[in-house]
N, C-alpha and C positions, 0 to 999 in steps of 0.2 A: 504494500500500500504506500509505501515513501515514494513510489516512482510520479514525477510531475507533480507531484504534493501541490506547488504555487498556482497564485492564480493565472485565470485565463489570460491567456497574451491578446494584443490585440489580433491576431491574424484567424483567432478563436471567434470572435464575433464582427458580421461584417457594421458598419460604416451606419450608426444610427441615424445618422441624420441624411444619410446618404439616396440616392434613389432603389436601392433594396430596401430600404425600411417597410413596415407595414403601418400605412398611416395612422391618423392620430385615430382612437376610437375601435379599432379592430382589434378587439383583446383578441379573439380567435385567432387571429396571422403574429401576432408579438406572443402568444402562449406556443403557436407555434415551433415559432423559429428558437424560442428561449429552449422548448425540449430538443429541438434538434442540436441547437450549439451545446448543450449537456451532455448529449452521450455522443458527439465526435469527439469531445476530450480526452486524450488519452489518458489524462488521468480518471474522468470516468471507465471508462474501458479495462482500465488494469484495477480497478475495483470491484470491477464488475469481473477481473480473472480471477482475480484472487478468491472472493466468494463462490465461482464456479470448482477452484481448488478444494475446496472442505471437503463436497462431498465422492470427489474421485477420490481424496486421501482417505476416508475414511473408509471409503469400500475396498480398494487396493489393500489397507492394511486390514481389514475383513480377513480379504479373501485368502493372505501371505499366512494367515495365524491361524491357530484353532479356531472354533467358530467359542465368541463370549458368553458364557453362563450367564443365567437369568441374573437381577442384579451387579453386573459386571458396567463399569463405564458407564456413558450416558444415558438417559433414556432411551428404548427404544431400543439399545445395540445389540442388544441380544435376538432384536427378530428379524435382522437385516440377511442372514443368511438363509433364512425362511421363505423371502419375498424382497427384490429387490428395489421395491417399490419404498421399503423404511428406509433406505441410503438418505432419500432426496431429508425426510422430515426428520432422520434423526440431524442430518447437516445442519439443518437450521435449529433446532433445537440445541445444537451445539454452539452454532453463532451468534443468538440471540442476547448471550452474554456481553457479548463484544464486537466479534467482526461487523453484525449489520450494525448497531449503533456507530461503530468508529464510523463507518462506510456512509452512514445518514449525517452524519456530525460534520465529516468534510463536507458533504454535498452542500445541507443548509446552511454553515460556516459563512460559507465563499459568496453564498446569494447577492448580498447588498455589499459586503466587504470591500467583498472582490471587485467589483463594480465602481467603489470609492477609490478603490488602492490604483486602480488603472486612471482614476478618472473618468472614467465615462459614464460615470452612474451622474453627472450634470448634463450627459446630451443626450440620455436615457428619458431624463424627465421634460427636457425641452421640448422632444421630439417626437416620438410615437409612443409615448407612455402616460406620465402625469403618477403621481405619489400613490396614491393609491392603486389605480390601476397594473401599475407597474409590479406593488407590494403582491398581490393579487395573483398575478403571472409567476413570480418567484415560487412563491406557496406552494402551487397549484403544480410547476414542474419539480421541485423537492417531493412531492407527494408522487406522482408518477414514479421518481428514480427510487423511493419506498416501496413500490410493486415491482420494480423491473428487477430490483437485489433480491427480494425473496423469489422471486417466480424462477430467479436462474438459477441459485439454489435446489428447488424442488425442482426441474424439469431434468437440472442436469445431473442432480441424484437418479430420478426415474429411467436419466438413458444408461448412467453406467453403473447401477442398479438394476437394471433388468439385462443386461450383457453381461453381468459377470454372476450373478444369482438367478433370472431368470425372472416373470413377472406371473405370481399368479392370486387366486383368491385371495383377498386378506383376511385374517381374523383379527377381531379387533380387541380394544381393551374390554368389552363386556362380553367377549367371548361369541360372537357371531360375527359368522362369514358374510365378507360382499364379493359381487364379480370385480374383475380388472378394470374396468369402467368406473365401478362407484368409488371403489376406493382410491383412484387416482384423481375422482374429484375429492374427495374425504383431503388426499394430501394439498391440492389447491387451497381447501376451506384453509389449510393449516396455513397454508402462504397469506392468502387474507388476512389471516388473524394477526398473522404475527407485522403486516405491512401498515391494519390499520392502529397497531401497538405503538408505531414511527411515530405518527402523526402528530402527535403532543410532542416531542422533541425535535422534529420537526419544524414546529411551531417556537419551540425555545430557541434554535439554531439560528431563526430569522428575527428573531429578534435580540438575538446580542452580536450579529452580524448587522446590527442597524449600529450599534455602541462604539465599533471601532471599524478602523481606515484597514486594519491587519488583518487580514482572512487568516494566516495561521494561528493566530488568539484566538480568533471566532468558534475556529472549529474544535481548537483545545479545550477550548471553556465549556463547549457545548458536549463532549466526549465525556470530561470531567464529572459533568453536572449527572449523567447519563451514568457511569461509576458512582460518584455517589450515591445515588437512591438509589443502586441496586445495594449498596453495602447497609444505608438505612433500612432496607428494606430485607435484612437479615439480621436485624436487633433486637433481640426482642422487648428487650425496656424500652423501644418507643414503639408497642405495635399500636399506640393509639394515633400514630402516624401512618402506617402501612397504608390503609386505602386511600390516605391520600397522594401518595409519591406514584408520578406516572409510568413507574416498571413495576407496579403492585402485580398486574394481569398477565406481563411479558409471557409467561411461562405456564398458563391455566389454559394448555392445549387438549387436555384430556378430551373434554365433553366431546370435542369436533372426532373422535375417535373411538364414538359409542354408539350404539343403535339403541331407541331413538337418538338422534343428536339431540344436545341439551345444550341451550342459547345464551342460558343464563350467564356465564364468563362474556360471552363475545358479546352481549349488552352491555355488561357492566363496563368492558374494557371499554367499547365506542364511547358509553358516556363521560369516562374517566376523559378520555384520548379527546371527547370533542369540547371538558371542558378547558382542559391544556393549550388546544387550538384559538379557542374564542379568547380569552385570558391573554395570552402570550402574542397574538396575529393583532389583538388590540393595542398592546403594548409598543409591538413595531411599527405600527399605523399611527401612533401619536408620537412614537420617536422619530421617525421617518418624515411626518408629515412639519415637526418643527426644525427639524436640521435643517442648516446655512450648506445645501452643496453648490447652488449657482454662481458663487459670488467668488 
C-alpha cells in the first residue's frame, strides 16, 4: 500500500476549468469523471492489489498446509477447504480489521486534501462544482471505492476459491444447505455489509481532509481514529460506549450466514453508519463551506 501513497498529480485530473470540464450544475458528469480519475490512480489500483492479495494468500496457504481445525485462525478458516466459496468472506473478515479501513482512510484522506495540496480545489469550486456540490461528488465516489474494495475481495476469493477447492453447496452457520447461486449471493450480502460499515468513516475521512492542506495527515488521522475504536471497542470498562463507536457492527457478519437471514445487525449497523455520515458530511459542509481557498 506505500506504492504512490501522495497525492494526485496534476496529469491525474484533466484541466477544470478547461473545455473537458463538465459544466456548472451537472453533478452527474463531475461524479463522473471524479470516479473515473479515482480508480486510474495507481495508487488506487495497487490498493485495490493489494486487497485482491489477502484472499489468494490465504487460500495458497490453505491449500500448502493441513486443512485448519474447527477453531483454528480466523473465522470461517476452517471451512475454506470445504467450499471455496469461504476464501473470498473469510478474506475480508480478515481485512476488516485493517487493510479495508487503511484502504478507505487513504481514499477519503486525499478527497478535499488533496485537492488543496495541489491547489486546485480553488478552480474546482470556481468552475464546475460550487462547495457543496463539489462536497457531495467526493462523498458519493469514497462510497463507490467502499464497494469496489470489498467486492474485489469477495469475487476474487470466489475465483481462487473455487480453482483451488472447488465450489459447491454451502452449509451455513445454522446448519442448512444452499445451492452455489444462493450462497454466493449470501457472500455479496457479506460484501455489502461490510462496505456499508465504511461509510461513517468515510464520512470522518472527508471531513478532516476539509482540516488540512496535507493528505498524508488526513489519511493518518483518519486510519488512527479507525484503530482507535476498534481498540475502545475491546474495553470493557467502557462498554457503555461500545454502540456508540462506528466499528461496534464491523464484525456482526453472522446473521447474513443463517437461514432465515436475520437483518437485525445490518439495520442497526446502517443506522449506526448513517448517523456517522449525516454528523460528520455536516461537519465538512460547514468547514468547507467557511474556508478562505479562493483568495
Amino acid at each position: 500500500m506505500s506504492a504512490d501513497t501522495g497525492p494526485t498529480t496534476t496529469q491525474d485530473r484533466p484541466d477544470p476549468v478547461g473545455p473537458g470540464a463538465p459544466p456548472r450544475g451537472r453533478t452527474g458528469g463531475l461524479f463522473a469523471s471524479e470516479v473515473l480519475t479515482l480508480f486510474r490512480r495507481r495508487r488506487t489500483q495497487a490498493i485495490l492489489g493489494v486487497l485482491a492479495g489477502v484472499p489468494i494468500l490465504i487460500a495458497v496457504a490453505v491449500k500448502l498446509s493441513s486443512a485448519p481445525r474447527p477453531g483454528e485462525g480466523p473465522p470461517l478458516l476452517d471451512r475454506v477447504t470445504q467450499n471455496g466459496l469461504f476464501v473470498g468472506v473469510t478474506a475480508l473478515v480478515v481485512s476488516v480489521p485493517l487493510f479495508v479501513p487503511l484502504a478507505i482512510g487513504v481514499v477519503a484522506g486525499d478527497t478535499i486534501a488533496g485537492e488543496a495540496n495541489l491547489g486546485t480545489l480553488r478552480y474546482l469550486l470556481l468552475a464546475p462544482a460550487g462547495r457543496t456540490r463539489l462536497l457531495a461528488v467526493k462523498y458519493a465516489s469514497t462510497a463507490v471505492f467502499c464497494f469496489a474494495a470489498t467486492l474485489t475481495v469477495v469475487l476474487t476469493g470466489a475465483v481462487v476459491g473455487g480453482a483451488l477447492f472447488g465450489l459447491r453447496p454451502v452449509t451455513l452457520l445454522s446448519g442448512d444447505a444452499v445451492s452455489v447461486p444462493e450462497s454466493f449471493v449470501r457472500a455479496l450480502l457479506v460484501a455489502a455489509y461490510v462496505s456499508v460499515s465504511m461509510l461513517g468513516m468515510s464520512a470522518i475521512g472527508l471531513f478532516v481532509s476539509t482540516l488540512t492542506e496535507i493528505p498524508v495527515g488526513a489519511m493518518a488521522a483518519t486510519v488512527t481514529l479507525a484503530v482507535t475504536s476498534q481498540i475502545l471497542g475491546g474495553i470493557p470498562q467502557v462498554d457503555w460506549l461500545h454502540p456508540y463507536l462506528f466499528s461496534h457492527h464491523w464484525l456482526d457478519l453472522g446473521d447474513l450466514l443463517r437461514t432465515p437471514v436475520v437483518w437485525d445487525s445490518f439495520v442497526a449497523n446502517g443506522r449506526l453508519q448513517l448517523a456517522y455520515v449525516a454528523v460528520f458530511t455536516a461537519l465538512a459542509w460547514a468547514r468547507l463551506t467557511t474556508k478562505d481557498v479562493l483568495s
